[in-house]
PyMOL Python script that loads the backbone (N, CA, C, O; Angstrom):
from pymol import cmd

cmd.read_pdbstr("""\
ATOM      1  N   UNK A   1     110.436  15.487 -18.708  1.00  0.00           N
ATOM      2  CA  UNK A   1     110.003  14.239 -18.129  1.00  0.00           C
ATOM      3  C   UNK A   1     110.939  13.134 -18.613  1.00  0.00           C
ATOM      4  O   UNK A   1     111.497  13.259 -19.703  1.00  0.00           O
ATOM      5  N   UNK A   2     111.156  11.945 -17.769  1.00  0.00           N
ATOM      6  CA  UNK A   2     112.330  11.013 -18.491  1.00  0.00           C
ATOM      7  C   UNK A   2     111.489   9.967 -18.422  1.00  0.00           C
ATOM      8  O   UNK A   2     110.588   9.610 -17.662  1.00  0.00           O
ATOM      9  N   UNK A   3     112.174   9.427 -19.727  1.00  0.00           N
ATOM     10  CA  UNK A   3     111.245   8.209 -20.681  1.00  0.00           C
ATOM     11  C   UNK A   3     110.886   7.251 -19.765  1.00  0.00           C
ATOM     12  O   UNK A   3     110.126   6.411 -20.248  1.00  0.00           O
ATOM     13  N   UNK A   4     111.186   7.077 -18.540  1.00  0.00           N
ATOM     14  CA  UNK A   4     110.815   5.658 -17.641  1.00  0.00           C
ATOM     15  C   UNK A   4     109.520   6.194 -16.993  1.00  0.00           C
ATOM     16  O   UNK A   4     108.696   5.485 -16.415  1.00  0.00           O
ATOM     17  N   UNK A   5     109.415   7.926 -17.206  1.00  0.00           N
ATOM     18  CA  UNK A   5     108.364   8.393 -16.309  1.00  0.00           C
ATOM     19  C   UNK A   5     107.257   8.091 -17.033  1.00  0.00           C
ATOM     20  O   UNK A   5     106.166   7.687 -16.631  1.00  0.00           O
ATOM     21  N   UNK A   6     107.916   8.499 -18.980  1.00  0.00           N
ATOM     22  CA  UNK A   6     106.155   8.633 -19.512  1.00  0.00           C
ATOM     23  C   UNK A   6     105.312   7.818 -19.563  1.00  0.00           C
ATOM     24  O   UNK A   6     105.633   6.630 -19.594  1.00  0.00           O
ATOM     25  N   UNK A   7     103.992   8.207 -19.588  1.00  0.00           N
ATOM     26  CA  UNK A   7     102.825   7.264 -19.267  1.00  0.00           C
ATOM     27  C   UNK A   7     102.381   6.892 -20.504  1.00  0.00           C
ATOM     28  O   UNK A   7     102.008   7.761 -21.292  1.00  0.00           O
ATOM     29  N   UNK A   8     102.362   5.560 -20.839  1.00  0.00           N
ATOM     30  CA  UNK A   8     101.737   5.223 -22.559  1.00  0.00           C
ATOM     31  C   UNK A   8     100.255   5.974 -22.418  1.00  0.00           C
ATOM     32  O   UNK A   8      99.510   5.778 -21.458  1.00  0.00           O
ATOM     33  N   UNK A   9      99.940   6.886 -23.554  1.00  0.00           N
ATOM     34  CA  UNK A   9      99.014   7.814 -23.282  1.00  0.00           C
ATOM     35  C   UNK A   9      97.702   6.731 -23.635  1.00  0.00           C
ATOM     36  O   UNK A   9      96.766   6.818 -22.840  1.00  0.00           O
ATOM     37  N   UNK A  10      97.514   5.465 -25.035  1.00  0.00           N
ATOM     38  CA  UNK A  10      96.686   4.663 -24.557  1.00  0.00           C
ATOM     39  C   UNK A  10      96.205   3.886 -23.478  1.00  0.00           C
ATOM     40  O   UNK A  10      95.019   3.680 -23.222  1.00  0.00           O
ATOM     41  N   UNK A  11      97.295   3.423 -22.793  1.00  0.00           N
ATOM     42  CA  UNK A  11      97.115   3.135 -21.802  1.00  0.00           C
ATOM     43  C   UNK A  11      95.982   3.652 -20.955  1.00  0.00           C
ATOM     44  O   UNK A  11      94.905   3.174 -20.600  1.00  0.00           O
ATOM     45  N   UNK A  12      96.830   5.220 -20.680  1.00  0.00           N
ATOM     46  CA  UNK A  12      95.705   6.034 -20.088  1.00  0.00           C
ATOM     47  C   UNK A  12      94.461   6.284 -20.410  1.00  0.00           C
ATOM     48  O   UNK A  12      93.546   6.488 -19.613  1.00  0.00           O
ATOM     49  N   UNK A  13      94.406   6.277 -21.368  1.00  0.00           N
ATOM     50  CA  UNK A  13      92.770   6.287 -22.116  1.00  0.00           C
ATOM     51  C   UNK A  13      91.975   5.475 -22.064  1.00  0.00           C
ATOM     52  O   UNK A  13      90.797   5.624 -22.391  1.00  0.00           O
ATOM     53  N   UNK A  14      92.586   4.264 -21.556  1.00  0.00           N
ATOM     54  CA  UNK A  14      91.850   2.988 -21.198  1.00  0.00           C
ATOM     55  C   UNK A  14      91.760   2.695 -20.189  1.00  0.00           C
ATOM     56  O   UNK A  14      91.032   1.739 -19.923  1.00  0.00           O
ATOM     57  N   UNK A  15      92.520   3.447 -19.072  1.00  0.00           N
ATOM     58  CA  UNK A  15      91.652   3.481 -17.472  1.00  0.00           C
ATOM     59  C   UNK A  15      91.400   4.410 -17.307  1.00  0.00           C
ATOM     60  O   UNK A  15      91.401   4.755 -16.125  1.00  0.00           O
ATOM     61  N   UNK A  16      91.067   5.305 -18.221  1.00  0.00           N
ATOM     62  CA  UNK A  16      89.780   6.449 -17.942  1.00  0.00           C
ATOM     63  C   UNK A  16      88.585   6.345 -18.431  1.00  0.00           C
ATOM     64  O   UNK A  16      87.595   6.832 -17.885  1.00  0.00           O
ATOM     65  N   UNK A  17      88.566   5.586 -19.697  1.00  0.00           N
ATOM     66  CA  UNK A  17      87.507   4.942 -20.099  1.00  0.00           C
ATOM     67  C   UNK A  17      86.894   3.764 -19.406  1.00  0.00           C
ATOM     68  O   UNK A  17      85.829   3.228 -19.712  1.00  0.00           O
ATOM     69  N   UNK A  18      87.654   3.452 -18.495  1.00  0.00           N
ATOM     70  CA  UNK A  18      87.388   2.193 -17.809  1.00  0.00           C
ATOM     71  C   UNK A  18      86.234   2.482 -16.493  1.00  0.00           C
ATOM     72  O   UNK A  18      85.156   1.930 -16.273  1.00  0.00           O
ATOM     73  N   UNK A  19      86.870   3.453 -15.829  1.00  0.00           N
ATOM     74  CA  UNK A  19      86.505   4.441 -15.123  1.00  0.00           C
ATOM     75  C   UNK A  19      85.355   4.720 -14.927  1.00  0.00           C
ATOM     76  O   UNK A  19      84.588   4.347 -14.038  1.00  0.00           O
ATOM     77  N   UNK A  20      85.127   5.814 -16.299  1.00  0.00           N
ATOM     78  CA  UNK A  20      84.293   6.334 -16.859  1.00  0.00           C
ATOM     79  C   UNK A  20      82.901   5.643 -16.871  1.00  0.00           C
ATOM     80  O   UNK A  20      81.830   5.761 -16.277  1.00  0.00           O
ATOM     81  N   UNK A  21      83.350   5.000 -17.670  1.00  0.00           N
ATOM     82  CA  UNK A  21      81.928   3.522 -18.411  1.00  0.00           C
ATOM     83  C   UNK A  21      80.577   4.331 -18.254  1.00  0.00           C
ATOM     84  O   UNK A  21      80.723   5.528 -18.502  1.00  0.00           O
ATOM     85  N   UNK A  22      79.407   3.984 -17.931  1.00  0.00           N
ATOM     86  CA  UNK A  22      78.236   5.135 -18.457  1.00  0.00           C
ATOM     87  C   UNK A  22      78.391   6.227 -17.669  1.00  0.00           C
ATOM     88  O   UNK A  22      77.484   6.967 -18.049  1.00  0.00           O
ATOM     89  N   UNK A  23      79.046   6.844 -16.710  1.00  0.00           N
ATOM     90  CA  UNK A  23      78.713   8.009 -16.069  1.00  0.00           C
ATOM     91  C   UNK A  23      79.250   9.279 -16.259  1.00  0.00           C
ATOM     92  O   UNK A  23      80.169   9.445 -17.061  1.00  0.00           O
ATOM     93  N   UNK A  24      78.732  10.282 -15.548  1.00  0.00           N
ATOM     94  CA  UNK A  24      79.103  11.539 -16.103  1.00  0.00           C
ATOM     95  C   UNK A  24      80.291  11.605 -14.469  1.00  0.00           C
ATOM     96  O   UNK A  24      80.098  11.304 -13.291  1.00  0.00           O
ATOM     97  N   UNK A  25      81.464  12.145 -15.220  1.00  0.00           N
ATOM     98  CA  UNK A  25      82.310  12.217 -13.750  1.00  0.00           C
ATOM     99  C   UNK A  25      83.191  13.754 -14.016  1.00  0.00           C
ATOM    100  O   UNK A  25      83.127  14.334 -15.100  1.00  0.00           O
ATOM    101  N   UNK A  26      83.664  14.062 -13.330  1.00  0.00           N
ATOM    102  CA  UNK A  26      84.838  15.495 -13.607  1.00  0.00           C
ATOM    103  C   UNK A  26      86.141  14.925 -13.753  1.00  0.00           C
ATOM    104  O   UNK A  26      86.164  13.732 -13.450  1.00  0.00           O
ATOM    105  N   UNK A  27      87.328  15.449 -14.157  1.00  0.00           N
ATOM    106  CA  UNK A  27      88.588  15.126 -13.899  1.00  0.00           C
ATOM    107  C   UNK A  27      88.806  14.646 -12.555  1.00  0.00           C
ATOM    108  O   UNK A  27      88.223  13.584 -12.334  1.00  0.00           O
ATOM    109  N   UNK A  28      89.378  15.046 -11.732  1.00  0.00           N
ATOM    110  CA  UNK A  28      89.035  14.879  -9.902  1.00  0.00           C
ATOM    111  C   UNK A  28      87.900  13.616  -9.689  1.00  0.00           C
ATOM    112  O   UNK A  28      88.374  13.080  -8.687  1.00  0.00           O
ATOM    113  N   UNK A  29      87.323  13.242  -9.855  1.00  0.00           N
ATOM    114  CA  UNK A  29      86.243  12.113  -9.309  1.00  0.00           C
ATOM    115  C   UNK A  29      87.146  10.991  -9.959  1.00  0.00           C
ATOM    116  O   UNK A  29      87.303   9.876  -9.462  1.00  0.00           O
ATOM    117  N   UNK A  30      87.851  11.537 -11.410  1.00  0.00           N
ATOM    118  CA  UNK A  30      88.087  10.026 -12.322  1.00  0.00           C
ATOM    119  C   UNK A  30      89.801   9.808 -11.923  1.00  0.00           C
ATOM    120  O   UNK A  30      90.336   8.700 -11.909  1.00  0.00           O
ATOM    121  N   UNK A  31      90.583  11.237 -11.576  1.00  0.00           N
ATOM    122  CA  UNK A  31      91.946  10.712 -10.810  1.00  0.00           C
ATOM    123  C   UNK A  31      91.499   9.612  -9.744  1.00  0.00           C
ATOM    124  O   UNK A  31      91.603   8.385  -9.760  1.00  0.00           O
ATOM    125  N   UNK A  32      90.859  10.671  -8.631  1.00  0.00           N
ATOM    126  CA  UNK A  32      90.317   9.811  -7.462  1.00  0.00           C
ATOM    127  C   UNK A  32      90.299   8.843  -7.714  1.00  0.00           C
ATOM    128  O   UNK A  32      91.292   8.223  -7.333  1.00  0.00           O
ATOM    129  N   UNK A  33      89.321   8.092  -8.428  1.00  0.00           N
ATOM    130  CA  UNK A  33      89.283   6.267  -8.253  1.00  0.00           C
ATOM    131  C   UNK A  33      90.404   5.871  -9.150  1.00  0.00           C
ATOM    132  O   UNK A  33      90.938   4.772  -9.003  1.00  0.00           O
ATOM    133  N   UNK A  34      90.695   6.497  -9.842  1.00  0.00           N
ATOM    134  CA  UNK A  34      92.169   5.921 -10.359  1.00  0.00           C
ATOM    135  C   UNK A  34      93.484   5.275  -9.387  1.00  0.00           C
ATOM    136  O   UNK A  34      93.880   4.112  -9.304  1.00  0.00           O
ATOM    137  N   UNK A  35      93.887   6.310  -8.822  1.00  0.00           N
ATOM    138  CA  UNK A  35      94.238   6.293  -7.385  1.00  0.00           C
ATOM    139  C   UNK A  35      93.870   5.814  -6.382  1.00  0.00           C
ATOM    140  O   UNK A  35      94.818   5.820  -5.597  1.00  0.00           O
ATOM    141  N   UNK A  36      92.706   5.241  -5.796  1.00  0.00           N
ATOM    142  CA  UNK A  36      91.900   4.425  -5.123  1.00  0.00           C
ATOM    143  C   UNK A  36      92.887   2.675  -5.666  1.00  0.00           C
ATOM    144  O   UNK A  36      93.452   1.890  -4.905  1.00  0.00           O
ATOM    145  N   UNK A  37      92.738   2.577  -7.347  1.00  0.00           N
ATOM    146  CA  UNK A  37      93.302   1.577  -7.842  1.00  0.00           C
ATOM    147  C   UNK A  37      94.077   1.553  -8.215  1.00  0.00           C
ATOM    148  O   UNK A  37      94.267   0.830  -9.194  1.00  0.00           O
ATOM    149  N   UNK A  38      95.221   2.465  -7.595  1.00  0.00           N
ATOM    150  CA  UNK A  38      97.274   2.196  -7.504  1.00  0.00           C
ATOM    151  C   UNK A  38      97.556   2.029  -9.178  1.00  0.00           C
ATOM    152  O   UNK A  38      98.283   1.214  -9.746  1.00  0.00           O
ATOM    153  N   UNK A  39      96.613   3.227  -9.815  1.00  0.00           N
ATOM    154  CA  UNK A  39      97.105   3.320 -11.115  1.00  0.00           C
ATOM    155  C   UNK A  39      97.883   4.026 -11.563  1.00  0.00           C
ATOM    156  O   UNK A  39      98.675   3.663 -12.432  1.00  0.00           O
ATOM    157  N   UNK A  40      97.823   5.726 -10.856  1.00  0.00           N
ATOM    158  CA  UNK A  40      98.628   6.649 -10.538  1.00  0.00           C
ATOM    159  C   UNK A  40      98.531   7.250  -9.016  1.00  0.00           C
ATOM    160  O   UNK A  40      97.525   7.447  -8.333  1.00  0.00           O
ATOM    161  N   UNK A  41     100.418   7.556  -8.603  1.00  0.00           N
ATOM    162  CA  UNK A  41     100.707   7.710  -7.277  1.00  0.00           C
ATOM    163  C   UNK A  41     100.168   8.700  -6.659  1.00  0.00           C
ATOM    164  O   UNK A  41     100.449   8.782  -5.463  1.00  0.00           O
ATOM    165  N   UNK A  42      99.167   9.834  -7.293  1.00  0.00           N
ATOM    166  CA  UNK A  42      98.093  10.512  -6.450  1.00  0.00           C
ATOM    167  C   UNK A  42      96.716  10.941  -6.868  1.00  0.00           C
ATOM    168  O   UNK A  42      96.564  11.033  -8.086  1.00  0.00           O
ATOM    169  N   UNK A  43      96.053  11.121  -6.382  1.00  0.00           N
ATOM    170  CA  UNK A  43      94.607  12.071  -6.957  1.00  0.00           C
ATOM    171  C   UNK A  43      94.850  12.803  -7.714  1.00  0.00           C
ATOM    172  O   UNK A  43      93.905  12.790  -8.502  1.00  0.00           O
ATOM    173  N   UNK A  44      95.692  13.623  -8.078  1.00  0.00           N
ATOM    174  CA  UNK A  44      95.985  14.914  -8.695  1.00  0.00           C
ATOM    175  C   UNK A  44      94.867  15.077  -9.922  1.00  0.00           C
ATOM    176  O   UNK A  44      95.027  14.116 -10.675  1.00  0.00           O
ATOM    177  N   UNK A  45      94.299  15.532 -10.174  1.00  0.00           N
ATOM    178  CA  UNK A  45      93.681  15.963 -11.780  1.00  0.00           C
ATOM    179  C   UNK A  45      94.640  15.986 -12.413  1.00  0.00           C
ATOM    180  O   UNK A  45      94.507  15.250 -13.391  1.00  0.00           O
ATOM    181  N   UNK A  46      95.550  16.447 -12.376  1.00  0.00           N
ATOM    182  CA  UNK A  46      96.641  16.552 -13.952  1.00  0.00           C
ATOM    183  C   UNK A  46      96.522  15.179 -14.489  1.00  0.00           C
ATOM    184  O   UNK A  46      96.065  15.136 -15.631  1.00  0.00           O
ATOM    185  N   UNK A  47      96.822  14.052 -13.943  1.00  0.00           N
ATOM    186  CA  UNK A  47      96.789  12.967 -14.643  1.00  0.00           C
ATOM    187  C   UNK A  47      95.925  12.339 -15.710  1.00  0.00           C
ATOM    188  O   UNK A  47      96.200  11.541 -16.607  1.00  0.00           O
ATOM    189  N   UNK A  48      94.440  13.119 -15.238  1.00  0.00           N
ATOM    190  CA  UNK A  48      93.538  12.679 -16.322  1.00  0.00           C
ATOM    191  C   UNK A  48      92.862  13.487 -17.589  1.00  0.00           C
ATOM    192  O   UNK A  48      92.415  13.123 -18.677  1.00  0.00           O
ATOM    193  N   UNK A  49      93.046  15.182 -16.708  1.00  0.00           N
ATOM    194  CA  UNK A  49      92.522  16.466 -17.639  1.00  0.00           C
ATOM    195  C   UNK A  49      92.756  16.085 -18.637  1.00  0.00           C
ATOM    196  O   UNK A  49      91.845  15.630 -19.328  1.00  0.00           O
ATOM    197  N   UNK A  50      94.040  16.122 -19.089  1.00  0.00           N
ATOM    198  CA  UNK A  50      94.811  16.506 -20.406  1.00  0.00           C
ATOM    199  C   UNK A  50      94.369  15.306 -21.037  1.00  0.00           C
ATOM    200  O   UNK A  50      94.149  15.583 -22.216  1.00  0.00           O
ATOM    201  N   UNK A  51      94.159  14.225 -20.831  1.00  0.00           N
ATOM    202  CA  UNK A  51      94.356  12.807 -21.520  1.00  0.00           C
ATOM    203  C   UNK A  51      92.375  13.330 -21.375  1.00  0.00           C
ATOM    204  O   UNK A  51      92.013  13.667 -22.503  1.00  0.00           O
ATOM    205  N   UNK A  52      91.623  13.403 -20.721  1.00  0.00           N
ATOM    206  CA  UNK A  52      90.257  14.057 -21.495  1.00  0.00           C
ATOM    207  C   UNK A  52      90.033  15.078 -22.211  1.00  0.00           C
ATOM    208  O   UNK A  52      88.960  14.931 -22.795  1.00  0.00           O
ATOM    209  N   UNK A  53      90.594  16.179 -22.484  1.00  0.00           N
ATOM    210  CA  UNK A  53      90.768  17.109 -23.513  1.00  0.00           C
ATOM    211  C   UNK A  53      91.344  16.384 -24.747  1.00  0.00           C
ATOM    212  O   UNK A  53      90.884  16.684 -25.849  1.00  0.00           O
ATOM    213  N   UNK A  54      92.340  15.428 -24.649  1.00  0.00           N
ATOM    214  CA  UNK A  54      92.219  14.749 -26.234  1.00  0.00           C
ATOM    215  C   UNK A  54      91.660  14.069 -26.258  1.00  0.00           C
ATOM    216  O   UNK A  54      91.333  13.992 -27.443  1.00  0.00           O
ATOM    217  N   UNK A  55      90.831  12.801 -25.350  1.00  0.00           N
ATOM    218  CA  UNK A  55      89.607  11.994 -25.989  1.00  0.00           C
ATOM    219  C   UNK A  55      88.573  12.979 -26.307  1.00  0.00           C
ATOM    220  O   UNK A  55      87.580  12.730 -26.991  1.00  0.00           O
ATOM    221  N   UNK A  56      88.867  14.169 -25.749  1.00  0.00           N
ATOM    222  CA  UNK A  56      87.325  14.989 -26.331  1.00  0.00           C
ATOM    223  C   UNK A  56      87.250  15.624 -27.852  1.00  0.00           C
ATOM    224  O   UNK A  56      86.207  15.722 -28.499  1.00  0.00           O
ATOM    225  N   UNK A  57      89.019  16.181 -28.452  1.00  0.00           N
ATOM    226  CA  UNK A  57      89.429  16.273 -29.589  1.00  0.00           C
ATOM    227  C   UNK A  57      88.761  15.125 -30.153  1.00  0.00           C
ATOM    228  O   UNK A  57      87.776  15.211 -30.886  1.00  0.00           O
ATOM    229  N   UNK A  58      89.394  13.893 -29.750  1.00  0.00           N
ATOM    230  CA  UNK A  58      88.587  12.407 -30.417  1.00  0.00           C
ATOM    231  C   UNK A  58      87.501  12.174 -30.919  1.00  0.00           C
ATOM    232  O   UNK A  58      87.265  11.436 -31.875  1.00  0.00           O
ATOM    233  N   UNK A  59      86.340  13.173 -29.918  1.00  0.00           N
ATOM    234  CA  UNK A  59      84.927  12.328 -30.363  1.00  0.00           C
ATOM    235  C   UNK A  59      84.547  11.491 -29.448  1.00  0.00           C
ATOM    236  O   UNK A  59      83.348  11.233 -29.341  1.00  0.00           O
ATOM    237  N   UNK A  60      85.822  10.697 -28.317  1.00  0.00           N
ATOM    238  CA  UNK A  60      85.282   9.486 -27.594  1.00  0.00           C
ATOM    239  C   UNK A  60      84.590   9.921 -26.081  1.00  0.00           C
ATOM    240  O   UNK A  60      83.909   9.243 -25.312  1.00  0.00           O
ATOM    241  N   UNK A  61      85.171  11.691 -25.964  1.00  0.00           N
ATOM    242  CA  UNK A  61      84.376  11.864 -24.392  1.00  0.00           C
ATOM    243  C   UNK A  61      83.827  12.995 -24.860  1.00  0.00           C
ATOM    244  O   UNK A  61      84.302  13.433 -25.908  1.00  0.00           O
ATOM    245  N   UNK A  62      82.670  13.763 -24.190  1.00  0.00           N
ATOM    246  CA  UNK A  62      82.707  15.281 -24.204  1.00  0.00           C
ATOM    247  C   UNK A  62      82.331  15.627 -23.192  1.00  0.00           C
ATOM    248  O   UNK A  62      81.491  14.893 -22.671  1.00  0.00           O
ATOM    249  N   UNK A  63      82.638  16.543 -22.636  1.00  0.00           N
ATOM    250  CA  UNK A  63      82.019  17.992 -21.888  1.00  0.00           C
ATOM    251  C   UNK A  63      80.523  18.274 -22.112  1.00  0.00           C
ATOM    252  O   UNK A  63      80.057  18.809 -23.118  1.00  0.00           O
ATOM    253  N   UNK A  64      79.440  17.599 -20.436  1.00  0.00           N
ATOM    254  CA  UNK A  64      78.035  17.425 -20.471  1.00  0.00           C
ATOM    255  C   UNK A  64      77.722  18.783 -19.695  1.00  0.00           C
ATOM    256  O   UNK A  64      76.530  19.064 -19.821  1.00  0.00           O
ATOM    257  N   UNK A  65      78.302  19.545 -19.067  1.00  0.00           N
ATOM    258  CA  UNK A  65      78.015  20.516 -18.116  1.00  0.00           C
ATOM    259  C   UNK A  65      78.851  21.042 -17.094  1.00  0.00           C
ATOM    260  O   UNK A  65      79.952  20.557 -17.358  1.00  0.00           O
ATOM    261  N   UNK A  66      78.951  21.634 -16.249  1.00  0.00           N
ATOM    262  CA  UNK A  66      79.286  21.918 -14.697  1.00  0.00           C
ATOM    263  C   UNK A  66      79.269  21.671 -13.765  1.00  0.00           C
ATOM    264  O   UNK A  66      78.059  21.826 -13.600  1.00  0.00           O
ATOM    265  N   UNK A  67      79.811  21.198 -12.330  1.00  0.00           N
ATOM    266  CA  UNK A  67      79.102  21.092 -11.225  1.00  0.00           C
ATOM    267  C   UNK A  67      80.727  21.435 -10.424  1.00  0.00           C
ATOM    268  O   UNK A  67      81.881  21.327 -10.840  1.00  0.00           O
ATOM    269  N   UNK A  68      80.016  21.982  -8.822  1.00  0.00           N
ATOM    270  CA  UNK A  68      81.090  22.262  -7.972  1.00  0.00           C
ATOM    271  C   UNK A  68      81.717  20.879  -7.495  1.00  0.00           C
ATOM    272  O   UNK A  68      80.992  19.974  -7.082  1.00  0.00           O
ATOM    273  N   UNK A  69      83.578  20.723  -7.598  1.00  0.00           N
ATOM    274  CA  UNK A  69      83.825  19.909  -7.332  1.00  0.00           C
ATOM    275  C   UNK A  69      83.937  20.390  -5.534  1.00  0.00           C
ATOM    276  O   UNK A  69      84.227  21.455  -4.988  1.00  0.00           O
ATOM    277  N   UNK A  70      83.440  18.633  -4.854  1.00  0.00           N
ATOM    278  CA  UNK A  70      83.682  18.401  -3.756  1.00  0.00           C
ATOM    279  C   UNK A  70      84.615  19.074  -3.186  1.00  0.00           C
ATOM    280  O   UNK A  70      84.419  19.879  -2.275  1.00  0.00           O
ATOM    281  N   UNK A  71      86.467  18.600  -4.024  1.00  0.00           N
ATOM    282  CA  UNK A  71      87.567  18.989  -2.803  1.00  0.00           C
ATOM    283  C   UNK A  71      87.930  20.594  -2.927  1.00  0.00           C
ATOM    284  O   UNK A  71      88.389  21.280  -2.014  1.00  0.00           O
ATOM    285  N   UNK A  72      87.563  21.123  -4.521  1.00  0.00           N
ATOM    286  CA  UNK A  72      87.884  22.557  -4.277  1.00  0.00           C
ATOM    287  C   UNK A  72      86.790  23.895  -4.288  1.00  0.00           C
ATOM    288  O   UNK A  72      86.846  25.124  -4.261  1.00  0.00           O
ATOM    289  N   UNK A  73      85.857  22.906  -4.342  1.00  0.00           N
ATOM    290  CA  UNK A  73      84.373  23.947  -4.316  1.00  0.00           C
ATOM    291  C   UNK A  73      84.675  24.884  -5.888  1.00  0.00           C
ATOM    292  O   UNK A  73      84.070  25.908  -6.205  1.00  0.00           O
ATOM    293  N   UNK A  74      85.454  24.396  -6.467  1.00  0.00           N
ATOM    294  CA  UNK A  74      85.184  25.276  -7.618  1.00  0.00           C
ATOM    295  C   UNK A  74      84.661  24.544  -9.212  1.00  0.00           C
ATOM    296  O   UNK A  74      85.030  23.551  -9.838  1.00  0.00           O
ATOM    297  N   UNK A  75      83.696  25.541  -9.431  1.00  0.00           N
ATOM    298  CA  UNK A  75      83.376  24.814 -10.953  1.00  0.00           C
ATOM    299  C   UNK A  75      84.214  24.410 -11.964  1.00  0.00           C
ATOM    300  O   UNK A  75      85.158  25.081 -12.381  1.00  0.00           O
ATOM    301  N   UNK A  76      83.836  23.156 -12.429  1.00  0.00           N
ATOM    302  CA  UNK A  76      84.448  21.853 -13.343  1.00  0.00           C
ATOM    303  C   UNK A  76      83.743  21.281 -14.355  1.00  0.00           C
ATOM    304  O   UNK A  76      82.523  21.434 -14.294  1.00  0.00           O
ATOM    305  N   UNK A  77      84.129  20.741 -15.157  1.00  0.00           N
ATOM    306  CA  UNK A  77      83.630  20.235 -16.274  1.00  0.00           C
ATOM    307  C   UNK A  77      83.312  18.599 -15.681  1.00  0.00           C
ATOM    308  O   UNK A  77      83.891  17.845 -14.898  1.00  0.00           O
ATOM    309  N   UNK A  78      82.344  18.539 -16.331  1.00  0.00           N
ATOM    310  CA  UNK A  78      81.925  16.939 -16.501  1.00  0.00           C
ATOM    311  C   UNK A  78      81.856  15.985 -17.825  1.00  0.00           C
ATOM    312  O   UNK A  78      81.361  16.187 -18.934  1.00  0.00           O
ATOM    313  N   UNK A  79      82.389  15.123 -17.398  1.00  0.00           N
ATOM    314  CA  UNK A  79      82.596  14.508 -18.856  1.00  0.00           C
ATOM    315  C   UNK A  79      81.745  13.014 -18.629  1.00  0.00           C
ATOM    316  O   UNK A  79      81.508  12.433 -17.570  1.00  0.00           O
ATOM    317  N   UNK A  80      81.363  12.607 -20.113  1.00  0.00           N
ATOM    318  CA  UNK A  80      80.688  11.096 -20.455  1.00  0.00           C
ATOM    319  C   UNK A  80      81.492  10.948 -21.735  1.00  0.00           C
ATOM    320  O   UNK A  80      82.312  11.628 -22.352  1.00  0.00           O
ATOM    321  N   UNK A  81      80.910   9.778 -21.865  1.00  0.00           N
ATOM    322  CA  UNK A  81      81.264   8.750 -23.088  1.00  0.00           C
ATOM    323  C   UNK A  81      80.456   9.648 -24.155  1.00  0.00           C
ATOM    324  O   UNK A  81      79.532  10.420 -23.901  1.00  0.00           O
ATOM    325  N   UNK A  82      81.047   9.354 -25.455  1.00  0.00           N
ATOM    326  CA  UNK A  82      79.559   9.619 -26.543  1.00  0.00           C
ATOM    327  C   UNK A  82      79.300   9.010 -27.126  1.00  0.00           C
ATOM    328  O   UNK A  82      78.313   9.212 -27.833  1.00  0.00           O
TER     329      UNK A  82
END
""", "prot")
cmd.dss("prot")
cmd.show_as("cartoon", "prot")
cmd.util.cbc("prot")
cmd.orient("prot")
C-alpha cells in the first residue's frame, strides 16, 4: 500500500465509532453508511472488519451475536459499543 493511500487507523476508529453510537450493526451495515458519507470510496467490508477486530482486541467494541447479512445472505458478526 503507498503512504498517500494509508488510512490514519484512529481516524478510522472514530467514524466507526461514530457510526456505531448505541447500536448493534455488522461490518457491511457500518461500511455502508460510511460510504453513504464519502468517507471511504466503496461499501466494501474490508474497510471496517479489520479496524473492528482491533477495537474488539481494545475492549471498545465486541461481538453481540449473528444475523444474515442483507447483501450476501451469509452469517456475520454484530458488533456494539461496550
Amino acid at each position: 500500500m503507498l503512504a498517500e493511500q494509508e488510512v490514519n487507523k484512529n481516524i478510522r476508529y472514530s467514524q466507526i465509532l461514530e457510526i456505531l453510537g448505541n447500536k448493534e450493526m455488522t461490518a457491511k451495515e457500518i461500511a455502508h453508511q460510511m460510504y453513504e458519507r464519502r468517507l471511504i470510496p466503496t461499501d466494501e467490508r474490508n474497510f471496517t472488519a479489520p479496524r473492528l477486530t482491533e477495537l474488539s482486541i481494545k475492549g471498545i467494541v465486541e461481538p453481540v451475536g449473528k444475523r444474515k447479512c442483507l447483501w450476501t445472505n451469509k452469517m456475520v458478526s454484530i458488533y456494539k459499543r461496550r
